[in-house]
N, C-alpha and C positions, 0 to 999 in steps of 0.2 A: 446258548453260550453264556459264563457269566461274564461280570466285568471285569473279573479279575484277569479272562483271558484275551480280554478286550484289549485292559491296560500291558497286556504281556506285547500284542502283538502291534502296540500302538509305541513301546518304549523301545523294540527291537527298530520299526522302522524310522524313527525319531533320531535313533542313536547311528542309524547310518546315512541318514540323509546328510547330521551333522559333519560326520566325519566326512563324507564325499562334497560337501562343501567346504569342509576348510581344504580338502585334499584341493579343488580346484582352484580356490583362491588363492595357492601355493604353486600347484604344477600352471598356471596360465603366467607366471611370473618368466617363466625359463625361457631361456630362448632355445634352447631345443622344441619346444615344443609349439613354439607360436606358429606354424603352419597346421596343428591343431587346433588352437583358440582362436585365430585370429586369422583364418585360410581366406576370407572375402577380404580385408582391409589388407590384408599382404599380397594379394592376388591383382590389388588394383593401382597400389603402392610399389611395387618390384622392388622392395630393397631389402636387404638385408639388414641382423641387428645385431650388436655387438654383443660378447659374449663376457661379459664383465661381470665380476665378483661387487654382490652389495648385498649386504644380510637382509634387508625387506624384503627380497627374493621366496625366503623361508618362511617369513612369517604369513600366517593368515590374516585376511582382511577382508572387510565389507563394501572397499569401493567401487567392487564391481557393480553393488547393486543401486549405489549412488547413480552410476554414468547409464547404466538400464534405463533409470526412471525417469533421468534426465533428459533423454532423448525428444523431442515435439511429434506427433501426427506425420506434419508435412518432410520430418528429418528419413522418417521410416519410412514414409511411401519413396522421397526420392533412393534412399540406400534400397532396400528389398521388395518395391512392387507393393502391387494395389492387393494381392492377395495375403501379403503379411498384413497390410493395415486392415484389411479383411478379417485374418483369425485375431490377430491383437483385439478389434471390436466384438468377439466373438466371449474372449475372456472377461472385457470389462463387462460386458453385458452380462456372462454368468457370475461376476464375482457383484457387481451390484442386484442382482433380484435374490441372489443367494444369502446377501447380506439380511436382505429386508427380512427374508424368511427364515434367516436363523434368529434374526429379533424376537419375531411373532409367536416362531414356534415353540423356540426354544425356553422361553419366559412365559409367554400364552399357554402353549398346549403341552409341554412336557409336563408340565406338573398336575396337572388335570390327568394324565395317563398315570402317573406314578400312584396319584389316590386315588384311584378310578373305584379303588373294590376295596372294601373292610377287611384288610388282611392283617397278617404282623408282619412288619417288614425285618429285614436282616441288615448288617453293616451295609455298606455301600457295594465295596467290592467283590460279597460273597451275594450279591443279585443277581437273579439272571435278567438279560437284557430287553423280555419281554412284558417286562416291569412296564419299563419305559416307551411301549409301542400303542397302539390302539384298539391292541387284542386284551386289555388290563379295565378299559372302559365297559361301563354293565349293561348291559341291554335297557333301550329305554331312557337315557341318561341325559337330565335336560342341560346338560353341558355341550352335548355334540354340536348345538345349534353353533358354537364356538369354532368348530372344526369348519365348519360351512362359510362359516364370517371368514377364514382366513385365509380357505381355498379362494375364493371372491377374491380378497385384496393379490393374493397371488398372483392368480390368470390375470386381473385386470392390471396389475403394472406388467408384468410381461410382456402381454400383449402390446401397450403403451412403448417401452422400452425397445421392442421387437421392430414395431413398426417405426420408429426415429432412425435404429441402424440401419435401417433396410433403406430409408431415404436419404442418409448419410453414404452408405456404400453407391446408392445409384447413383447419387452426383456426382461421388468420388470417379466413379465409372466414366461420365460424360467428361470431367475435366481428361481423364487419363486418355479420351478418344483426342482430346484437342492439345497434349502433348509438343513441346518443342521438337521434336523428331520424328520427322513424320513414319510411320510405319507401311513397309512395302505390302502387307496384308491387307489393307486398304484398297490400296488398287487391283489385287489381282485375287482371280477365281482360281479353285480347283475344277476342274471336268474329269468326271469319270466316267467312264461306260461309252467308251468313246466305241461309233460301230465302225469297224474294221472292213476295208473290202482288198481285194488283188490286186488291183487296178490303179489305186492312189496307197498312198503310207500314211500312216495318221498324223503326220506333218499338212498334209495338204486337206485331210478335211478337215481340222480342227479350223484351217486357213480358211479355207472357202466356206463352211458354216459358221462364224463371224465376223467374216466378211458380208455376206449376205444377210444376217437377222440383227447385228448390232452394228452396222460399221460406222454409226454416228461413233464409237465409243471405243472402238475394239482399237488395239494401239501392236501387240503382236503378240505370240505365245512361245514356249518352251516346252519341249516334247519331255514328261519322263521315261528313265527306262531303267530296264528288270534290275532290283539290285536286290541284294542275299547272299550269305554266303556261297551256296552253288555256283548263281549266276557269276559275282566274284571270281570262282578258280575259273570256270571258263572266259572270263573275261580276258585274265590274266595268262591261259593259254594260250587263248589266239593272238594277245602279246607278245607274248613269246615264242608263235611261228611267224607271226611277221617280222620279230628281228632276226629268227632264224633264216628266213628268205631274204632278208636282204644283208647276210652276214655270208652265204652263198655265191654272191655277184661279187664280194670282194676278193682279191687276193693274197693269199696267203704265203708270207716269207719261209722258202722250203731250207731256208739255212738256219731254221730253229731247229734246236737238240731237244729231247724228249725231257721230260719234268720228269724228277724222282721224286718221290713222297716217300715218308717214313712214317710205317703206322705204328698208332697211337698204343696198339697193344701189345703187338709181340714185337716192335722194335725192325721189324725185316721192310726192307725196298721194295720199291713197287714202282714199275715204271707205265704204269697202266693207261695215265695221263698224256696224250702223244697229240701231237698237233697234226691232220690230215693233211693230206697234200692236196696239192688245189684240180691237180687229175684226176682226184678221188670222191670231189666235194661236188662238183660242176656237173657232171653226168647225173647224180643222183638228183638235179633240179627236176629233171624231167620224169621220173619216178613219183614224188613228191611236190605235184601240181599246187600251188596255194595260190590259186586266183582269187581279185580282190571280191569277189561277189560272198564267199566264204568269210571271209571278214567282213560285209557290210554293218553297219552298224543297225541300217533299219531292221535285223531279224531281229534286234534285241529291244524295238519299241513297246511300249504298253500302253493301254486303252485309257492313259492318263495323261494332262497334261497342266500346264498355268499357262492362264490365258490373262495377259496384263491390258488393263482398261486405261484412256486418257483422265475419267473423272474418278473419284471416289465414289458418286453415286451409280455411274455409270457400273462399275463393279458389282455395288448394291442389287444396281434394277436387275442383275445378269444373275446373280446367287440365287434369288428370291423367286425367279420367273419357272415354271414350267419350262422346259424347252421344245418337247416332242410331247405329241401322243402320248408314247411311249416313257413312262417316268422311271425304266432303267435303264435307259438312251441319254446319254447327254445330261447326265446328272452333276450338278454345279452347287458348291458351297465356297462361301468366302474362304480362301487360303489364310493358315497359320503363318504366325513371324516367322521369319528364314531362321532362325536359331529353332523354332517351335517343331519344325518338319520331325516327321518320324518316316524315312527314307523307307525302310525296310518295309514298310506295310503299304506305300503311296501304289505301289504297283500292283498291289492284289486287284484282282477282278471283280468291280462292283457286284455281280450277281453271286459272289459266291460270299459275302458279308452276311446274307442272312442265316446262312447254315454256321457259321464260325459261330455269331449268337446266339444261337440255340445250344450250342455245342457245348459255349464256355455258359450259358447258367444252366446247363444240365451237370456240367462237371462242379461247378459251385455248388449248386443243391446235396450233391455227391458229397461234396466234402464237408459241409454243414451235417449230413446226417451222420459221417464217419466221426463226428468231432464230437459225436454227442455221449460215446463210450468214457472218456477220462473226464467230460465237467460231470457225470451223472456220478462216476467213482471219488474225484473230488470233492464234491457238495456232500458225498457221501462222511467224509473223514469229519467234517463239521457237525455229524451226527451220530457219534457210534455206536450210541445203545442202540438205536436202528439198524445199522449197519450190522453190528454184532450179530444180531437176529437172521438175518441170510447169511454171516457170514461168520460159521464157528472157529474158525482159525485167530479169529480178533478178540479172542475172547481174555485175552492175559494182557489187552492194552490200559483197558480201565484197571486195573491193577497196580497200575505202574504209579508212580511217583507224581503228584498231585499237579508239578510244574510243569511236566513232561504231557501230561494229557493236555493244559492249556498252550502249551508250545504248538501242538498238533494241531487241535480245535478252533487256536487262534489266530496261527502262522503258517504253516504247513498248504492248507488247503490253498490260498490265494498263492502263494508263493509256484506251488507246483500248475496250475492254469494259466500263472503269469508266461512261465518256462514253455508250456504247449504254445499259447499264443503268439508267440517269437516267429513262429512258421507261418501265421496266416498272411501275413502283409506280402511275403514275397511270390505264395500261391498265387493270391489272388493279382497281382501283378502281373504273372505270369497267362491267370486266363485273362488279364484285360488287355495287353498284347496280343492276343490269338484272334482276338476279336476282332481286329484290322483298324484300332486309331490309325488315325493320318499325323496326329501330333503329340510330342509329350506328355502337354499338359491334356487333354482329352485321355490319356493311355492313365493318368493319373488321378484323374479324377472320378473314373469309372473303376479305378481300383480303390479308391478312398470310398465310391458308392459300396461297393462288396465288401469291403474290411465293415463299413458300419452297420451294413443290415447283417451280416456275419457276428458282429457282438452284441447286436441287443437281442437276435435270438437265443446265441450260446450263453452271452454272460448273463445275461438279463430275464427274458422265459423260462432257457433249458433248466438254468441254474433253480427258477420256481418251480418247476414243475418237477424237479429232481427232487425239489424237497418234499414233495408230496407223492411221488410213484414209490417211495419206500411205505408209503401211508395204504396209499390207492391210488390202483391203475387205472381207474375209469375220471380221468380230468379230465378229458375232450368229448368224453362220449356222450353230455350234451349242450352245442355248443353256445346254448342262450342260458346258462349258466355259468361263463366263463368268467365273466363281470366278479360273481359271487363268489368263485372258487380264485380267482387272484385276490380278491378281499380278504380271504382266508390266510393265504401262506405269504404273502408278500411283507408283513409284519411280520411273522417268523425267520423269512431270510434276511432280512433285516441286518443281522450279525455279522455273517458273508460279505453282503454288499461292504459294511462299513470297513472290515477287514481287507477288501479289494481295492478300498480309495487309499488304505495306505499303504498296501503293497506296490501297486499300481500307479497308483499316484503318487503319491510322497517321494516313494524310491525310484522312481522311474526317472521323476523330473532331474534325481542326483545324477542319475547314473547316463542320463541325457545333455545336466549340464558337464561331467565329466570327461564325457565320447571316449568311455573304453576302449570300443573298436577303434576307433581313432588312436590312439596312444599305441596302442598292441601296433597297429600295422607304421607308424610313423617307427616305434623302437625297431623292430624288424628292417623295415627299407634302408632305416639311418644307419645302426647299428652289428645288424647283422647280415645284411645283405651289401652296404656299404656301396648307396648307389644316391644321387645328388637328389637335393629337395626337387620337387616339380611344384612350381607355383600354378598348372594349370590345373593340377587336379586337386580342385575345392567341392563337395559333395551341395547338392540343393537341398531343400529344408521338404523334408519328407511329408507334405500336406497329405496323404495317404494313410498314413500312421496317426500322425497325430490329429488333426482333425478328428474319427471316428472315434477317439480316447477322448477328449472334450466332452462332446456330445453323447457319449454313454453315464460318463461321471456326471452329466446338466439332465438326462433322462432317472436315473438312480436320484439324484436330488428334486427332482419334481414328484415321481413316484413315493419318495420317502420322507418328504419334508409333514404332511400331515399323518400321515401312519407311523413313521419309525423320526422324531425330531433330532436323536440322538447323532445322525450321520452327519446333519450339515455343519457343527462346526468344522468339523475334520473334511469337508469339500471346500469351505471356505477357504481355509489353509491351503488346499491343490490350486484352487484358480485364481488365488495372490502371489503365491510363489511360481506357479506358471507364467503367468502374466512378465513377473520379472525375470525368470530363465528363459522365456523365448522371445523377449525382448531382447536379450543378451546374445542371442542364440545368432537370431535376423539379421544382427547389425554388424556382428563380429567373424559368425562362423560359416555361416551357408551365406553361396552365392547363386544374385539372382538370373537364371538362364532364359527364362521366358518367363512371362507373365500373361493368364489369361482375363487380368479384367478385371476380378472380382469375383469370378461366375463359383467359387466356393459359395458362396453368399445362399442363394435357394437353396443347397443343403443343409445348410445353420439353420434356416428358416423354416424348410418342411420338418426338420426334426424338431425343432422347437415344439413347432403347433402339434406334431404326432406325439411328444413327451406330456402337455398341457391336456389333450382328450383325455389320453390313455390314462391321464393322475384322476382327472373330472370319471371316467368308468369306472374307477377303483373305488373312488370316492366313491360313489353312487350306489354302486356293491356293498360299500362298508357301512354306512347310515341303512341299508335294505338289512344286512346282518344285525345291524343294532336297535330294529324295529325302531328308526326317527322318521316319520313320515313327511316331517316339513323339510329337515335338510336333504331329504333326498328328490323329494319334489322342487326344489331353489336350484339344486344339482343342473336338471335336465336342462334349464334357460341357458347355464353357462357354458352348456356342452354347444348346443346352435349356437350362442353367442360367437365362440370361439371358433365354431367352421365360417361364420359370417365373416368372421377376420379376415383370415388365411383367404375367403374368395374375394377379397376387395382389396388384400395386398397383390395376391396374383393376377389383379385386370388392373389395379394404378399402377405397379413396380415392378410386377415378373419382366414384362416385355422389355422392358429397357435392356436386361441379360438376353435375352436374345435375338436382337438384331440392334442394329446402330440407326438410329433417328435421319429420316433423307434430310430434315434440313437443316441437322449441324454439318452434315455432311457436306451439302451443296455449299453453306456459307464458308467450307474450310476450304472447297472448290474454289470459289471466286476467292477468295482472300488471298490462296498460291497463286494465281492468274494473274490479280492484279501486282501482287510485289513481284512477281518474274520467277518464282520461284517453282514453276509446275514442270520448265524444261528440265531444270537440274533435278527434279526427282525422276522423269520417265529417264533421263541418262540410268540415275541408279540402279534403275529396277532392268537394267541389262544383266547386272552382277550379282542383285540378289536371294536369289534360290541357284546356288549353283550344287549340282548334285556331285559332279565325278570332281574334287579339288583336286588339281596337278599335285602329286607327290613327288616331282621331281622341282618342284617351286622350291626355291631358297628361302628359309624360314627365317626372319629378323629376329636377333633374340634381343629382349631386353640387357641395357647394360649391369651388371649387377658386381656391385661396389664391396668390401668386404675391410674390417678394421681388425685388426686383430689375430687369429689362428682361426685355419680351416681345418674340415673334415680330411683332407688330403694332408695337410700338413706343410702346406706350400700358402705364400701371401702373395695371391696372384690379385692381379688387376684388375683391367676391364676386358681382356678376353682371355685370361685364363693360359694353361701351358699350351705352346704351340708344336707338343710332341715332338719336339728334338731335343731338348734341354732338361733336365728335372724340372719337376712340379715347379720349385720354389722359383725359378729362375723367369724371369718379365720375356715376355715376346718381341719386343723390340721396336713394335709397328704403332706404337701410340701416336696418332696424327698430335698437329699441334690446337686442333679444337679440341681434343681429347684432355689436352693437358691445361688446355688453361678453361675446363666447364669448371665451374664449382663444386664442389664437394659437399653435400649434402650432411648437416649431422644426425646420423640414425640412430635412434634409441628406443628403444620397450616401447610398445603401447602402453605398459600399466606404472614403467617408471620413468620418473624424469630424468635428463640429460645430466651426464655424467662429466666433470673435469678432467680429462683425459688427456688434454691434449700433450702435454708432457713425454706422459708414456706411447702418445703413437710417435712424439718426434725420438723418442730413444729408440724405439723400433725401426722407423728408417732410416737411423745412423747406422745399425747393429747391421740390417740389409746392406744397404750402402757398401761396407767395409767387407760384407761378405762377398759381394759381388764383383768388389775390386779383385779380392782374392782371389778365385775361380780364374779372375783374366789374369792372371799374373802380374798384377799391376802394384802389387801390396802384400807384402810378407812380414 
């Protein structure tokens, strides 16, 4: 690729990042849209905003990025959980090593590539790009010892850096287990594999087996049972023969006349609708036997249950212990937070989890090798004279118009892999659900695992080795060579990658801070469907997606900072501008539903240290290609160096992420004890995991206050028409606490408070006068 296609496909996405940034700094102004921008702060808030005319409205601004940057540590952890201040440390972490190495590299070693070889160089923009890689450097060249100095300074602050977050998130972790609110997860266990007999219900052995092996501890349990849609409609049938059984016993007033209906389509009567006579109803009981044994609810138990402990550690010792023999008997892990439950899969049958596993990374591997047809044609368009060569119908592209091939070479390819990979996140979602988590965040986390080994093989290998199978087929065929033949092509793809951080990145982050999807469906519900805002439905911050997109653009920049220097300013740029869109993102847009801890954290981590080898093997490959025998021998110490890490972070810091320390635990023990505080939480934990919520429970809605002109076109109050009266007309039931709370004044998150007050007192004179009218009281 040259540069010139470089700069084509670097000004296109430049030019839209801008635009979808002033676009947001303008449409986050509206108040139509703030249940878009602002769906957590309004979600937590219940008010509504007024819909006043102010031209700053329109104009674009930066202080969105102000009030981002502004934000402290301890502001994010309390708004959005320990796992936003988790990926937040994940950015700063890649934007400061990234930093360092676009110094080194790009002033060190870029220029060393550029005069690598006695050539005649051409203007700038008509170079090709492999000017500037390590494929430009000569064999033998006592420069490279440079290349090895730098790799060194690299691994070793990484590493450094690596391990401060890593003890930074742990303790994060520990304060978050010692929380002001205590978490019912603490106390109680999950039991699966509960074994089932005739004789008792698994009410009573779950009873009697912790009763017996823990009863210092055990406090009581809650049975679960089947729930899915299936079980659901049957659920909901034998509801509805139990009302029909006791709808039977009643009697029926035989001085009812039959109901006409008039259909909807041809307009004709139908009297089809007839009330039975109660002579007719009463006989048929005993046709239509429904004894309660047919309804019991025990056939609808499952071999799961939560079993609640009086201590925290008590709960501990019960997770952690073997129970049985038998370790698919009575199988126990600490319960997720009541919000964290994933119902639908809690009742799957322990023994059948291992075939679901097999199942969904058989069907992932599946879908990885199907994926591999459009990135190999992709990476193909990035090379045409290649391409051209199998493929004679392409033969009239290099023809074309000089713009029009860099448009292609430059833009085109990433653009179109960006489009395929739209689809992967909700696959893989899809197999990590089939797998049988028990909670959200586990169902989320194991899909964030699949989307990222899913792109460093597609974007990251398939993409190398695509560029080499138009070359030669035989890459793999030996495989202590691999070193050598990624040393080979990984500088040539080089162009790709960098074209990918700005399609990818750059644009992505726009069209992330913009939430298309968001707008499209808010215009629709608002708009065209003309149906009320829901302040509950605020979407969570998709650590699945995005996480694995991080860590692909911090593998590309490890990989390509001593071979290709050219890509990390333009990575710089993605994880400072990241940094502040999903700081913005955390605080304003996504709300936080559960929170696991941290436990994102080992996968920053194992990816780091896999990104760090695999640059140290490349490297190693590339000095053995360049006949340097000392930087490749310095090479090997840095490779053990760097597994030694990784094993003394994971025996000091792994374990913390999985399991909770017994004696902050016991000290959180006695500390409830002694303040009095350990009754009022076993009260709690009556309430919470409740599976089946009553839908016939009357729902408290927030009051929600309104200045100005509604959607309906009525200036209703605090409860809105009471459907007898037009919209605009008050309900009449305003108690006298109602009328004398105060009045809160609401205005914009982004703008200040408006002198209005005038125009609302013109307004409820204008009402006023109206109202008198209607009653006849004023003409």
């Amino acid at each position: 690729m040259k540069i010139s296609a470089l700069l084509t496909s670097a000004g296109i996405n430049i030019g839209l990042s801008v635009l979808f940034l002033s676009l947001y700094s303008v449409l986050r102004k509206q108040p139509a849209n703030v249940r878009v921008y602002f769906g957590r702060r309004i979600s937590e808030e219940h008010s509504r905003l007024r819909e006043a005319f102010i031209l700053e409205r329109f104009v674009p601004s930066t202080g969105w990025i102000v009030k981002a940057l502004r934000y402290t540590e301890e502001e994010l952890l309390a708004a959005a959980g320990l796992d936003a201040v988790a990926f937040n440390r994940m950015l700063v972490f890649s934007t400061r090593i990234f930093s360092l190495a676009a110094l080194l590299c790009v002033f060190g070693i870029l220029p060393l590539h550029y005069h690598g070889q006695n050539i005649q160089h051409l203007r700038i923009p008509y170079e090709d790009l492999d000017i500037f890689t390590i494929g430009n450097v000569e064999k033998r060249s006592r420069w490279l010892w440079v290349h090895c100095l730098v790799l060194y300074i690299i691994s070793g602050v990484a590493c450094i850096l690596l391990y401060l977050e890593f003890r930074h998130i742990a303790r994060l972790r520990l304060l978050h287990l010692k929380r002001a609110t205590p978490n019912p997860g603490q106390f109680t266990v999950l039991v699966r594999g509960i074994p089932k007999t005739k004789k008792e219900s698994c009410s009573s052995a779950v009873d009697d087996f912790f009763t017996k092996y823990h009863a210092s501890s055990y406090l009581f349990h809650q049975i679960v049972y089947k729930t899915g849609k299936v079980q659901k409609i049957m659920t909901g049938a034998k509801k509805a023969c139990r009302k029909l059984k006791n709808f039977t016993d009643t009697t029926v007033d035989q001085s009812c006349k039959a109901i006409t209906y008039r259909c909807c389509l041809c307009g004709a009567s139908s009297n089809s609708f007839q009330l039975l006579p109660t002579d007719e109803v009463v006989p048929s009981k005993g046709k239509v036997d429904l004894d309660d044994s047919s309804l019991n609810i025990d056939n609808e138990e499952c071999a799961a249950a939560f079993v609640f402990f009086k201590t925290r550690y008590g709960a501990l010792v019960a997770s952690d212990v073997l129970q049985t023999s038998n370790p698919t008997k009575w199988v126990t892990d600490l319960a997720p937070e009541p919000n964290d439950v994933y119902w639908s899969n809690i009742w799957l049958p322990y023994k059948q989890l291992w075939i679901r596993r097999i199942a969904t990374l058989l069907g992932s591997v599946v879908f990885m090798l199907l994926f591999l047809a459009p990135v190999t044609f992709i990476n193909g368009l990035s090379q045409l004279d290649q391409l051209q060569k199998r493929l004679p119908f392409l033969n009239g592209i290099l023809k074309q118009p000089h713009h029009l091939v860099q448009l292609i070479t430059g833009y085109l390819p990433s653009v179109i892999l960006q489009i395929f990979l739209y689809t992967v996140a909700p696959i893989m979602m899809l197999f990590s659900t089939l797998e049988g988590p028990i909670s959200h965040s586990e169902r989320k986390r194991s899909a964030c695992c699949k989307v990222l080994y899913f792109l460093i093989w597609n974007v990251f290998f398939v993409n190398v080795v695509s560029g080499t199978v138009l070359k030669q087929l035989d890459f793999f065929s030996s495989p202590k060579d691999i070193p050598v033949q990624l040393a080979k092509v990984i500088p040539g793809q080089a162009s790709f990658f960098i074209t990918y951080v700005l399609t990818s990145g750059w644009a992505s982050l726009s069209s992330e801070l913009m939430q298309l999807f968001g707008l499209i469906y808010n215009f629709i519900r608002k708009y065209v469907l003309r149906m009320k805002e829901d302040t509950e439905f605020v979407p969570s911050f998709p650590y699945h997606t995005e996480v694995p997109k991080v860590l692909l653009f911090g593998l590309l920049g490890f990989t390509c900072s001593v071979l290709a220097p050219l890509i990390l300013p333009f990575l710089l740029v993605y994880f400072f501008l990241g940094y502040v869109v999903y700081r913005n993102q955390l605080l304003n847009v996504y709300r936080t539903r559960y929170d696991t801890g941290g436990l994102y954290w080992p996968i920053i981590h194992n990816t780091v240290i896999f990104s760090l080898v695999l640059t140290q093997i490349i490297c190693l490959g590339i000095f053995g290609l360049k006949v340097s025998p000392v930087a490749a021998g310095f090479t090997i110490p840095l490779i053990i160096f760097t597994l030694l890490f990784n094993q003394y972070c994971r025996t000091r810091l792994l374990p913390l992420f999985s399991t909770f320390p017994a004696q902050n635990l016991i000290d959180m023990d006695r500390e409830d004890e002694v303040s009095g505080r350990m009754e009022h939480i076993h009260h709690g934990l009556h309430t919470a995991y409740c599976q089946f919520p009553d839908p016939e429970e009357d729902v408290q809605l927030e009051e929600i206050r309104t200045v100005g002109n509604d959607e309906d076109g009525g200036g209703c109050s605090s409860g809105g028409s009471n459907g007898k009266g037009s919209p605009g007309e008050p309900n009449g039931k305003e108690t006298l606490e109602e009328q004398q709370q105060p009045r809160r004044d609401l205005s914009h998150p982004t703008l200040k408070g408006l002198p209005v007050s005038r125009l609302q007192n013109a307004v409820r004179c204008v009402t006023f006068l109206i109202r008198l009218q209607k009653r006849g009281l004023w003409s």
